[in-house]
C-alpha positions as CSV (number, residue, x, y, z in Angstrom):
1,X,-19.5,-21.3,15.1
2,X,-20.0,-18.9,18.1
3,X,-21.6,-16.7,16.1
4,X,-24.3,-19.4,15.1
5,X,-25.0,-20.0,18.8
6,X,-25.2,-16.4,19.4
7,X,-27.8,-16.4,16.9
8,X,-29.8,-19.7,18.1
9,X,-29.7,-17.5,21.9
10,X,-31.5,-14.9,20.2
11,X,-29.3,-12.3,19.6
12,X,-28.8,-10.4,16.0
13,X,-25.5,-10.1,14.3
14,X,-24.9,-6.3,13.6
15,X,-21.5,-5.8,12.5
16,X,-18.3,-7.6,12.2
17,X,-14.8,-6.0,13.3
18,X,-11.8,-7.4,12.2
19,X,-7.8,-6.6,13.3
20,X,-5.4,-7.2,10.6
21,X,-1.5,-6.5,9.9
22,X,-0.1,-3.9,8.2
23,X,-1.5,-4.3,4.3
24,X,2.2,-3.8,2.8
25,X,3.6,-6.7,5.8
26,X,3.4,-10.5,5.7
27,X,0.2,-11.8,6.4
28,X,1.6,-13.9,9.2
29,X,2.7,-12.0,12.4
30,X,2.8,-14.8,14.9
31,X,0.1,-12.9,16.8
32,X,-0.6,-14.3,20.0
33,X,-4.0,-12.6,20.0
34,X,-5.4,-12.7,16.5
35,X,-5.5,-14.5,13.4
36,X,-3.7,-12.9,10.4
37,X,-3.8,-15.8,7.4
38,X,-6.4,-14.9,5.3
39,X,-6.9,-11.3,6.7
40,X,-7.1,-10.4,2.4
41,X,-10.7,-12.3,2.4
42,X,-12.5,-10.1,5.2
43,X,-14.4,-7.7,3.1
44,X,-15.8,-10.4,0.9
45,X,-16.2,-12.4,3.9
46,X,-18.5,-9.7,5.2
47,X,-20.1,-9.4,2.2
48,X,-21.0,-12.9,2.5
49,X,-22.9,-12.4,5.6
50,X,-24.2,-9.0,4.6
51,X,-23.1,-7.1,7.6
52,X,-20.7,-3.5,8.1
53,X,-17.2,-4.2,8.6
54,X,-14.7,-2.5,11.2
55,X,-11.4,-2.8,10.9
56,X,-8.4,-1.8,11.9
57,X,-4.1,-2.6,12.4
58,X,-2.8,-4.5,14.7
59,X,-0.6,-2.8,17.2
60,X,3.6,-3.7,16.9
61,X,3.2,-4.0,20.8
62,X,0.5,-6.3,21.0
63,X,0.3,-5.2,24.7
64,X,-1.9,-2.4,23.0
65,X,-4.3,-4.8,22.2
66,X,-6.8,-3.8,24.9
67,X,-6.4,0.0,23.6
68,X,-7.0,-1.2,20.0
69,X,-10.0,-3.1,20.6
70,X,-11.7,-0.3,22.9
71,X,-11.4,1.7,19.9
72,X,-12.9,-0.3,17.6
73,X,-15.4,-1.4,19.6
74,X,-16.0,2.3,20.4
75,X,-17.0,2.9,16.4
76,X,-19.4,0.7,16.4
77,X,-21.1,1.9,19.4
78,X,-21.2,5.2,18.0
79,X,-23.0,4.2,14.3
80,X,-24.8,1.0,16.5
81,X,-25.7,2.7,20.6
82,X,-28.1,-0.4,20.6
83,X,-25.5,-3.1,20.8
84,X,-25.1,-5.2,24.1
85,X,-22.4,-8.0,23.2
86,X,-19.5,-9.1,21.1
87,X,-19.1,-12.5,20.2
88,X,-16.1,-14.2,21.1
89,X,-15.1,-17.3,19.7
90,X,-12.3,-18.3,22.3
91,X,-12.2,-21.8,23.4
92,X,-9.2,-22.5,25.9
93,X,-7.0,-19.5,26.0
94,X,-7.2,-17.4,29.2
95,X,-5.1,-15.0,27.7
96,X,-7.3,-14.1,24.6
97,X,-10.5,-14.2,26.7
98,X,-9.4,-11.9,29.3
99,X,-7.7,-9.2,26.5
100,X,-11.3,-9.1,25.3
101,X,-13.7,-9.3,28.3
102,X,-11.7,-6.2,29.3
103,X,-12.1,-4.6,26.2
104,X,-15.8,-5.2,26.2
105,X,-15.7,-4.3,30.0
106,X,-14.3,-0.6,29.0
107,X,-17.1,-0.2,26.6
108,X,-20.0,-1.3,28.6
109,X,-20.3,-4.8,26.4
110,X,-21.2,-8.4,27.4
111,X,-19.2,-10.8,26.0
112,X,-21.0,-14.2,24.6
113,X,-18.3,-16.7,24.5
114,X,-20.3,-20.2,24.0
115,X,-17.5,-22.1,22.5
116,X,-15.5,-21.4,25.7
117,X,-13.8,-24.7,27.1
118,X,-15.7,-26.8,25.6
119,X,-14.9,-30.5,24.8
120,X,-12.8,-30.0,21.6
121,X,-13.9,-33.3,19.9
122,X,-17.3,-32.7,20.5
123,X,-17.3,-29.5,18.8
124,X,-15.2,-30.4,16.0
125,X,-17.8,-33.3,15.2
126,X,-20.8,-30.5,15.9
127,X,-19.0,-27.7,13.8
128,X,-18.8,-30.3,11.0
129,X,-22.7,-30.9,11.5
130,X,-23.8,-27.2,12.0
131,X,-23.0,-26.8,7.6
132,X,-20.3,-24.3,8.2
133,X,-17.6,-25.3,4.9
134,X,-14.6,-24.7,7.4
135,X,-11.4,-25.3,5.6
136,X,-7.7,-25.4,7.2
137,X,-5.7,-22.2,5.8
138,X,-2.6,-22.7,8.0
139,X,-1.1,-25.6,9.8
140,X,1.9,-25.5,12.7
141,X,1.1,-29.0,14.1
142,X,3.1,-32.1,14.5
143,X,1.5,-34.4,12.3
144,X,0.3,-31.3,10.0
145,X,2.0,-30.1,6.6
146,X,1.1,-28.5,3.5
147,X,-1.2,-31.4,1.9
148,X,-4.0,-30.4,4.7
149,X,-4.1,-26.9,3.4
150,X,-7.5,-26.0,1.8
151,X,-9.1,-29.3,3.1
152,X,-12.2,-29.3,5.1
153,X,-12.2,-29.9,8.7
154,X,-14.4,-33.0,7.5
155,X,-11.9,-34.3,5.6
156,X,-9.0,-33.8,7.9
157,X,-11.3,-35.1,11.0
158,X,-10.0,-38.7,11.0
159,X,-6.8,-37.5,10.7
160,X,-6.8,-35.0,13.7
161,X,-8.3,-37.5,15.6
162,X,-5.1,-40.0,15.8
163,X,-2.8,-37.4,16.4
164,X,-5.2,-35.7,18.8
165,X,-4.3,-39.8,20.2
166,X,-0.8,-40.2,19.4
167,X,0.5,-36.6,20.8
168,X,-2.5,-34.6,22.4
169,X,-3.0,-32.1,19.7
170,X,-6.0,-30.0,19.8
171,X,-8.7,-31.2,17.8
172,X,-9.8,-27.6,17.1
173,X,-6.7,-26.7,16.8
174,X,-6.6,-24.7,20.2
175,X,-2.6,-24.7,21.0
176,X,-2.1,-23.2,17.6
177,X,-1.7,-26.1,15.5
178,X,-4.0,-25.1,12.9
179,X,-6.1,-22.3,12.0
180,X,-9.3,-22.3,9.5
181,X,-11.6,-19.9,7.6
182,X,-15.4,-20.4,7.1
183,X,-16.0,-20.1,3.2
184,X,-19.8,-20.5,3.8
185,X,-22.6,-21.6,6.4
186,X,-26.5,-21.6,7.7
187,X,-26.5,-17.6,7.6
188,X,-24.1,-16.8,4.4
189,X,-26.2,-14.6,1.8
190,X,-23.6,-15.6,-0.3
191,X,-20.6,-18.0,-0.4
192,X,-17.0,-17.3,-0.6
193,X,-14.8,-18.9,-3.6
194,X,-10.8,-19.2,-3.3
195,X,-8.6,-18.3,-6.0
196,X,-5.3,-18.1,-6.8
197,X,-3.7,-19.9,-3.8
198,X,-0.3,-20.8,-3.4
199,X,1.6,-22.2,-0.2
200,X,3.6,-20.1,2.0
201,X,6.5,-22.1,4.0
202,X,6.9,-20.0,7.1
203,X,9.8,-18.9,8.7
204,X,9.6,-21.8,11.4
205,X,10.1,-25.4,10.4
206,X,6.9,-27.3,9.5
207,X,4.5,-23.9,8.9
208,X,2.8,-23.5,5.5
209,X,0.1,-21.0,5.3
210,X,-2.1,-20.7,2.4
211,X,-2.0,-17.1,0.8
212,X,-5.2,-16.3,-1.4
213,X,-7.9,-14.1,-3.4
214,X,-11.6,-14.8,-3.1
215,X,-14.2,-13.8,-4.7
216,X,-18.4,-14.2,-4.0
217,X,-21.2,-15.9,-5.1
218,X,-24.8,-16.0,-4.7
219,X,-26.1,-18.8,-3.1
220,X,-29.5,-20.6,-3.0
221,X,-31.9,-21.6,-0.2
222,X,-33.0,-21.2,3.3
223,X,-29.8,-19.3,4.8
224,X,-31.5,-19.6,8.6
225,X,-32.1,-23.4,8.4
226,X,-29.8,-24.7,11.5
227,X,-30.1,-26.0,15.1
228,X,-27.5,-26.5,17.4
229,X,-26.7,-29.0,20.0
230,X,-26.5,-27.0,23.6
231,X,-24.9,-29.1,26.4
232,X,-26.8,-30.3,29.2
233,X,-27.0,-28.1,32.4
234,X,-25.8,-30.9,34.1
235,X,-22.8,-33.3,32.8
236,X,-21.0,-36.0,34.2
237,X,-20.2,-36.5,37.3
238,X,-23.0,-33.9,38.6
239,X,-25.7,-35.4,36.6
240,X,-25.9,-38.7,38.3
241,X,-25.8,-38.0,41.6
242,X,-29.5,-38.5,43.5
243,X,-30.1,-36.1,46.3
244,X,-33.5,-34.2,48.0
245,X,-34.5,-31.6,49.5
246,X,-36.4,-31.1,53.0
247,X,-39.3,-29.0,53.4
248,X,-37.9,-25.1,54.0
249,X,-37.7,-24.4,58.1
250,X,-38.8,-21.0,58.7
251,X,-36.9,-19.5,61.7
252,X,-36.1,-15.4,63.1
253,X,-33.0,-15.0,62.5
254,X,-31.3,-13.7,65.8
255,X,-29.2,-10.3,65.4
256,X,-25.7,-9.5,66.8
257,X,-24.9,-5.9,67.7
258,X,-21.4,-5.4,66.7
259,X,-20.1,-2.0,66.3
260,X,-17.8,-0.9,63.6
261,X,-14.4,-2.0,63.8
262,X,-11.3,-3.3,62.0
263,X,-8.6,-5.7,63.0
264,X,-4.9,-5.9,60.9
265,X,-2.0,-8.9,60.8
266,X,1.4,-8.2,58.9
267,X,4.1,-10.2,58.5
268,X,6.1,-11.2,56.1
269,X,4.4,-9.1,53.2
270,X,1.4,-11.0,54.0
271,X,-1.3,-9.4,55.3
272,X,-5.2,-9.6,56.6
273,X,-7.5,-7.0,57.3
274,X,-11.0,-6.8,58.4
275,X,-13.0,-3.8,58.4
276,X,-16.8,-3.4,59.3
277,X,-18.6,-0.1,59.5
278,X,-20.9,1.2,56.9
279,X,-19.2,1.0,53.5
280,X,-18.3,4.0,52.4
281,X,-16.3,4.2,55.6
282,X,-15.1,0.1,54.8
283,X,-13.7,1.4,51.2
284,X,-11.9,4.9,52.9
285,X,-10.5,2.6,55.4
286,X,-9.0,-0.3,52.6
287,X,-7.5,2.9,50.7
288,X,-6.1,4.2,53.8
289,X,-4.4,0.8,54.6
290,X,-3.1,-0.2,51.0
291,X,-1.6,3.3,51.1
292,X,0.3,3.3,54.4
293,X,1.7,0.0,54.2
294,X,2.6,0.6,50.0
295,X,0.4,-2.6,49.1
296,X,-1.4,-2.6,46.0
297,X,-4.7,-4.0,44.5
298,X,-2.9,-6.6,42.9
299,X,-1.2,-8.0,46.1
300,X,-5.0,-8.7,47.1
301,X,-5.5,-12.4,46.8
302,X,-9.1,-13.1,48.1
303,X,-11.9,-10.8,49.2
304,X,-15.4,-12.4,51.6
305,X,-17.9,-9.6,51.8
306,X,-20.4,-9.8,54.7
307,X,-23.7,-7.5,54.3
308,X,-26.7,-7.4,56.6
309,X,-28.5,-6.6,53.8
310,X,-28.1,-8.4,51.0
311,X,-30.4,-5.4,49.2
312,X,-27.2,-3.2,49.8
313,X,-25.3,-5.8,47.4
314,X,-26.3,-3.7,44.4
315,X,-24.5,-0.4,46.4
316,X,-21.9,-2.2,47.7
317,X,-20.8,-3.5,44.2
318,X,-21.0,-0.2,42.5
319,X,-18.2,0.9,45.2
320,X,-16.2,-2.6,44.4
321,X,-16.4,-1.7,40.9
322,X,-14.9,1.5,41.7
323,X,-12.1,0.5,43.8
324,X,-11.1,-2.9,42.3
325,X,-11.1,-2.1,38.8
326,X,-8.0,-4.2,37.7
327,X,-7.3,-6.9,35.3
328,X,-6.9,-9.4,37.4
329,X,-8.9,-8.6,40.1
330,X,-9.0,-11.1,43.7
331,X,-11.4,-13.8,43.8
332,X,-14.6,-13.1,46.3
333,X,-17.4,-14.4,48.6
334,X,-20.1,-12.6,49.3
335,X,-22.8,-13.2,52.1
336,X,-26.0,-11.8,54.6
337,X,-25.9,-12.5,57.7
338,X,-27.9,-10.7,60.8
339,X,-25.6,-7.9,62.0
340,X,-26.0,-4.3,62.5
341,X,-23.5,-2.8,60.7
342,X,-23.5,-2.4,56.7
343,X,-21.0,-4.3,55.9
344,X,-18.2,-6.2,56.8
345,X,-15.3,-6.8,54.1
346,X,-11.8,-8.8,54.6
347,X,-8.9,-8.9,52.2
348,X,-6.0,-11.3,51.9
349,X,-2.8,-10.9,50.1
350,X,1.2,-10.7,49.7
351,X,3.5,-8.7,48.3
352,X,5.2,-11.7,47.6
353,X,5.7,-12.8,43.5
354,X,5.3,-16.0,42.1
355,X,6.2,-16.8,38.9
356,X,3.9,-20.0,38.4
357,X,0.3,-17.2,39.7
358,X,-2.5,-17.8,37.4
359,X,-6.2,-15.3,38.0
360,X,-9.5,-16.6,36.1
361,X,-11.2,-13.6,35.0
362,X,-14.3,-14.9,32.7
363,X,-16.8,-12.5,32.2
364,X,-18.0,-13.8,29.3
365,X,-21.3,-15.8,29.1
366,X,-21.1,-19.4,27.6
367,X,-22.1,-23.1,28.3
368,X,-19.0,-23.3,30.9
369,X,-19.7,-21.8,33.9
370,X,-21.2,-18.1,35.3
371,X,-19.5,-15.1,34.2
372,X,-19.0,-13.3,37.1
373,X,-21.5,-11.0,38.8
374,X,-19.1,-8.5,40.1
375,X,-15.3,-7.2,39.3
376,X,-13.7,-10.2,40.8
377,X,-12.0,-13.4,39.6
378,X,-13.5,-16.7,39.6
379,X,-10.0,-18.1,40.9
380,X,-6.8,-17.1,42.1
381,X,-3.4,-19.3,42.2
382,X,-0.9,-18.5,44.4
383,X,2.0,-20.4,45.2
384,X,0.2,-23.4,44.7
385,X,-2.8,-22.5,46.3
386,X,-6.0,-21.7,45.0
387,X,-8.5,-19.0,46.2
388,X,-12.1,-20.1,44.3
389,X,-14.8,-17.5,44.4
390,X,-18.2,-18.4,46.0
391,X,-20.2,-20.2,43.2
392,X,-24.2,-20.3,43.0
393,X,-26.6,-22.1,41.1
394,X,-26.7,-19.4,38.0
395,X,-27.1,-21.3,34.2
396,X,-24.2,-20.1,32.7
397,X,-25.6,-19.4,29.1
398,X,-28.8,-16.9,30.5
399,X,-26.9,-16.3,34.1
400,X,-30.6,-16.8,35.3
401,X,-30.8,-18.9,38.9
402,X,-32.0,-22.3,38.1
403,X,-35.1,-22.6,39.7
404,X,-35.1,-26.1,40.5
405,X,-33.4,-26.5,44.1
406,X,-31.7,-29.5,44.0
407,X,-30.4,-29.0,40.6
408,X,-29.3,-25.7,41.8
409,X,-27.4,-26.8,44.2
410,X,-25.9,-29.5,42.3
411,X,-25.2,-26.6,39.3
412,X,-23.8,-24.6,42.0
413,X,-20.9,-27.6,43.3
414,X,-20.3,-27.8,39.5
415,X,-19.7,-24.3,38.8
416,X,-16.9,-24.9,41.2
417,X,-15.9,-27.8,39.9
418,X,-15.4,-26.2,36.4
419,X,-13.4,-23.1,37.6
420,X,-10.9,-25.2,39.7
421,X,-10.4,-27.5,36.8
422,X,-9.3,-24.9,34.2
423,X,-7.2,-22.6,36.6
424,X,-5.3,-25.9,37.5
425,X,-5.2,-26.6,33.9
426,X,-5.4,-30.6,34.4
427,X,-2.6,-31.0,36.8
428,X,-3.0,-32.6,39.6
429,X,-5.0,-30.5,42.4
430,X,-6.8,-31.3,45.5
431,X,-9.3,-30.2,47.9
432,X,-8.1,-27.8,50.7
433,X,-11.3,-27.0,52.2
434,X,-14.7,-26.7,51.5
435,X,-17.5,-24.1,52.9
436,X,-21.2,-24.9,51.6
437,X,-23.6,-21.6,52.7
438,X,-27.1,-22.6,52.7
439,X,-29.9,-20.2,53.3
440,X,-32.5,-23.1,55.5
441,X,-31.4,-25.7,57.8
442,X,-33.2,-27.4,55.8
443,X,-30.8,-28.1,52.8
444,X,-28.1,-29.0,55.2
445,X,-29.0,-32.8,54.5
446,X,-29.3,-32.1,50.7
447,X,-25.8,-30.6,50.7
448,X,-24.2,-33.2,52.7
449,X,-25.7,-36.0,50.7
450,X,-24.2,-33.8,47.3
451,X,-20.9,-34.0,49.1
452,X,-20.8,-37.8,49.9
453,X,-21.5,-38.4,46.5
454,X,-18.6,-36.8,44.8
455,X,-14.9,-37.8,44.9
456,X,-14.4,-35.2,47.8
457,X,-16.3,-37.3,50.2
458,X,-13.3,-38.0,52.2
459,X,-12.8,-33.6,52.9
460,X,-14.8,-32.4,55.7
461,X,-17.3,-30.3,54.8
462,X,-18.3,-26.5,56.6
463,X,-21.7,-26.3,56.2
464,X,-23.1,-22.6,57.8
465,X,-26.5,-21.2,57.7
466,X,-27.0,-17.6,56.8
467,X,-29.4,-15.3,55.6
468,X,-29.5,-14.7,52.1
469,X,-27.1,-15.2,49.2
470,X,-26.3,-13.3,45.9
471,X,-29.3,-13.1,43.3
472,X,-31.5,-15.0,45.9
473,X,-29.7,-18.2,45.8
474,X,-29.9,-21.0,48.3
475,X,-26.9,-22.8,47.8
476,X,-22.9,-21.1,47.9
477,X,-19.8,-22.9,47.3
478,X,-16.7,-21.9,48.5
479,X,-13.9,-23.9,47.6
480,X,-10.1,-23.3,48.4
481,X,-7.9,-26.1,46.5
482,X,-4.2,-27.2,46.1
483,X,-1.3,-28.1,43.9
484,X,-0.6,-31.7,44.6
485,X,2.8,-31.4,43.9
486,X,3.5,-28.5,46.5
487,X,1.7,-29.8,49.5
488,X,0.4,-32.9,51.3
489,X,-2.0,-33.1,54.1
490,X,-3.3,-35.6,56.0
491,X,-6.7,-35.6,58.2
492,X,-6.8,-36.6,62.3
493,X,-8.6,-36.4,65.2
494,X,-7.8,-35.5,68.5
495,X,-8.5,-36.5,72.3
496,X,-11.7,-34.0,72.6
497,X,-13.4,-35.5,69.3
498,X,-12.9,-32.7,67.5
499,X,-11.6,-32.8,64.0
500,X,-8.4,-30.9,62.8
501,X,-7.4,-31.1,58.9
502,X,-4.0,-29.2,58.2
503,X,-2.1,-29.0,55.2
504,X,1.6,-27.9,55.1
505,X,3.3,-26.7,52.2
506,X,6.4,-29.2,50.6
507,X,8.6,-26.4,49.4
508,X,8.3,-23.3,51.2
509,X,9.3,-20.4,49.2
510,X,11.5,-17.9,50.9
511,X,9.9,-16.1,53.6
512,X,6.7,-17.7,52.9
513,X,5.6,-21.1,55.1
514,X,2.5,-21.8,54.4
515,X,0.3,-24.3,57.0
516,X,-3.4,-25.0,56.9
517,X,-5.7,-25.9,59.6
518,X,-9.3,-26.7,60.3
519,X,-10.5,-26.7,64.1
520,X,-14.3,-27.4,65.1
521,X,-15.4,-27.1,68.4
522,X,-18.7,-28.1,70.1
523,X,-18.7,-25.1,72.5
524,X,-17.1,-21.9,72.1
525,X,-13.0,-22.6,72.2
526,X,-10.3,-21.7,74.2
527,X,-7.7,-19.0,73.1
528,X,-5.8,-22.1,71.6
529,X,-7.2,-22.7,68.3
530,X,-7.0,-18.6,67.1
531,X,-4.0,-17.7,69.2
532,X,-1.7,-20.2,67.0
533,X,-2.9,-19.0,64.1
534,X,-1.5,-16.0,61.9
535,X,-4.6,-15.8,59.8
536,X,-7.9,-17.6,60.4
537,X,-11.4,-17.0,60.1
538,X,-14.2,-18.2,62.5
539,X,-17.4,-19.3,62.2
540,X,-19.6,-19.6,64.9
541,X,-22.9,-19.2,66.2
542,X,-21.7,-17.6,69.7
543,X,-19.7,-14.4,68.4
544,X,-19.9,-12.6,71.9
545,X,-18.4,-15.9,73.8
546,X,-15.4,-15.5,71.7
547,X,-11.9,-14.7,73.1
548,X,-10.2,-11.4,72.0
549,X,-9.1,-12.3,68.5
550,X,-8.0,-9.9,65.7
551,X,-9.1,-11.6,62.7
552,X,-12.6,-12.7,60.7
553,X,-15.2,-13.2,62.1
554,X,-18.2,-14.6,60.7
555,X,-21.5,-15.5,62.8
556,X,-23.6,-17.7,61.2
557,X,-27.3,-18.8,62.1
558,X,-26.4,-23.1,62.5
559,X,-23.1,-24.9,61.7
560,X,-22.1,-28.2,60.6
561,X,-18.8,-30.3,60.0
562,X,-19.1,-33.6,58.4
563,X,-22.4,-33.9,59.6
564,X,-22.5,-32.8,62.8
565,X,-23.5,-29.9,64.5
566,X,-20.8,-27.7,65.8
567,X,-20.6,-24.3,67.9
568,X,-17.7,-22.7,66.4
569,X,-15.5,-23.5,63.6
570,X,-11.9,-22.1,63.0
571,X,-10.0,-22.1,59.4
572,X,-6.7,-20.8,59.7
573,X,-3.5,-20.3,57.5
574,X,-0.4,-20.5,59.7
């Protein structure tokens, strides 16, 4: 099926590669990573679809799945240098995706993952439409047994259905309850034929595999003849809310002459550092520090990057690249605003190990949500909380910027949306805070009226004016968001009118306390605010008026909380 919408995007299917068990072994392996039943009908398979065929054995220690697939991968490259992508046919599993993206990633390949979390009962009904004669060759599925072997995903439909209803099984068989192979479709030059099947009771209870020969045969008509639903840019909730955007403002931006500098907090194997300069001396500087005090990359939690140039971004990223070039890279946010320095980067982290940590690391294009645009993660959970990266108004499928601005905006908030819905993988998750970067005073209405109109309404939200954004964008969610069932929060307001919206952790782990603030001010603030907090970052439009604070600093052309125009703005993690 992914292959089909890979085709319908315009791209042309070159080869097919293909990792299979050992040929004197079982056909089942329990892979976590690949499909083994009916590994026996590849060749003919390819044959079917005219197309070369890689293969190769799958590794004992499937942690050398990465290696294996940067080999094969690395074949085909060499007999086909043309090749830009791989198509991916993942849907829902994290693990699988990332195995490959980083294959692809070694190789210089894009992956095209179009089936990836997508509605499962929506694309079983549009699988079942595209023509693809998809039949089920294995079944490990409460509900499932050896009369739905060799039956069409047609014919089982109705049946998946009620115990997709009765006990949450996957519709497309996502959790493993069943697994399928495509004995013709739209662009089959020929069709595949079973013989000789017999069913195959696996070692675990309730497992029957089909084992079987095939054979080709020609087949008649227009093999090109399909068309493919694509989902709308726009789904619910995002696609009813009514916003508009102001006429643009144009304003000189003022500049602030800071000169390079860095400021460092550690304490309890957490740590912040900020480091501006030009950034080659920004990078020597993070290498310097992770070495001294024996952190490593993957104790980095979340990265912002500020540029005075977003024309360095290109630059800048090749040196990211370089230096966080890990599988489960931090999340980031990157940013212009007027200073006269290169760059300004700060990292977040802990040494500290949690068993429940999850990192979304898409790079994959698909109907979803934007592969990223840099080595970073889209999200990062960490003892509960959950570090999103800064999400623009990019169409996942072409990663082009939508051009209209309020659907850009509203593509942006749903980008978001999407990433902190799968990394908290439908439990129940909340808002923490919520930093909207516009690039015009004048889209501070649109943004706010966005905001009001979601189920968030209730979170205040940071709203700061800045230069330019990634790819030209005029719109930048940042979004950091909780697990329910580790904190609670509550919002107040004190004496002076200002609002303060902390968070504090239920069960602190040991030698970790967690608490969460967020302080506005309508002048520059006292020492209070900053002084009381271990980590915090500041936005404000006065940088010079500001006490002496060792943390982030991030000046900003206009600020606004819930509305209102504010001076200074303080987010801190205590």
């Amino acid at each position: 099926m992914n292959i089909l919408h890979c085709v319908q995007q315009g791209h042309e299917l070159v080869a097919l590669v293909n990792l299979h068990p050992k040929p004197c072994g079982s056909e089942e392996i329990d892979s976590y990573m690949f499909q083994t039943v009916g590994s026996r009908a590849i060749e003919n398979l390819a044959e079917c679809l005219d197309k070369p065929l890689y293969r190769d054995i799958i590794s004992d220690n499937e942690e050398d799945v990465v290696e294996t697939l940067v080999g094969i991968f690395s074949r085909v490259i060499s007999d086909f240098p043309d090749i830009k992508a791989v198509s991916v046919g993942a849907i829902g599993s994290v693990y699988q995706q990332l195995r490959v993206d980083t294959a692809c990633q070694r190789v210089g390949l894009e992956s095209l993952t179009f089936l990836w979390q997508r509605d499962q009962i929506e694309l079983l009904d549009e699988i079942i439409a595209s023509g693809l004669d998809a039949r089920i060759i294995k079944v490990a599925g409460i509900g499932l047994d050896e009369s739905h072997l060799g039956k069409s995903l047609a014919e089982c439909r109705p049946h998946l259905l009620k115990l997709n209803k009765m006990y949450g099984l996957h519709p497309c068989g996502e959790g493993g309850e069943y697994e399928t192979m495509v004995f013709d479709g739209p662009i089959f030059k020929k069709s595949l034929v079973m013989m000789n099947s017999r069913v195959v009771e696996h070692a675990s209870d309730d497992v029957f595999y089909l084992s079987f020969h095939t054979m080709t045969q020609p087949k008649e008509g227009n093999t090109m003849d399909f068309c493919l639903p694509v989902p709308p840019v726009l789904s619910d909730p995002f696609d009813s809310i009514d916003a508009q955007v102001s006429e643009p403002v144009h304003i000189n931006p003022r500049r602030w002459c800071v000169t390079p500098w860095q400021a460092e907090k550690i304490s309890n194997d957490t740590f912040q550092l900020t480091v501006a300069g030009d950034i080659e001396h920004v990078f020597a500087v993070l290498e310097s520090f992770y070495a001294e005090h024996e952190f490593t990359l993957a104790h980095t939690r979340h990265v912002s990057v500020i540029l005075s140039d977003m024309q360095q971004f290109a630059s800048m990223n090749k040196r990211y690249v370089q230096y966080f070039n890990i599988l489960n890279p931090p999340s980031r946010l990157c940013i212009e605003v007027p200073i006269q320095f290169e760059a300004e980067i700060t990292v977040f982290g802990s040494k500290l190990l949690d068993g429940s940590s999850k990192c979304l690391h898409v790079q994959g294009r698909s109907f979803w949500a934007p592969a990223n645009i840099g080595p970073y993660s889209q999200a990062r959970l960490d003892f509960g909380l959950n570090y999103v990266a800064g999400q623009i108004g990019l169409l996942p499928a072409s990663l082009t910027l939508e051009s209209d601005l309020v659907k850009q905006a509203l593509l942006a908030l749903q980008n978001a949306y999407r990433v902190v819905s799968t990394i908290h993988g439908g439990g129940n998750w909340d808002i923490l805070s919520a930093t909207v970067f516009i690039t015009n005073q004048a889209y501070h209405s649109l943004v706010q009226e966005i905001w009001q109109q979601t189920e968030f309404a209730s979170v205040p939200l940071l709203v700061a004016e800045v230069c330019q954004l990634p790819r030209g964008a005029v719109v930048e969610w940042a979004l950091q968001t909780f697990d329910t069932n580790l904190f609670e929060y509550q919002s107040t307001i004190d004496e002076n009118d200002d609002f303060v919206w902390p968070a504090r952790r239920k069960n602190v782990a040991e030698g970790f306390e967690l608490q969460f603030g967020l302080y506005t001010f309508r002048q520059a603030p006292t020492a209070r605010a900053p002084a009381s907090s271990k980590y915090a970052t500041i936005y404000t439009k006065n940088p010079g008026s500001l006490p002496d604070f060792q943390g982030q600093v991030i000046p900003v052309l206009n600020l606004w909380i819930s509305r209102l125009p504010r001076d200074t703005v303080v987010q801190s993690l205590a």
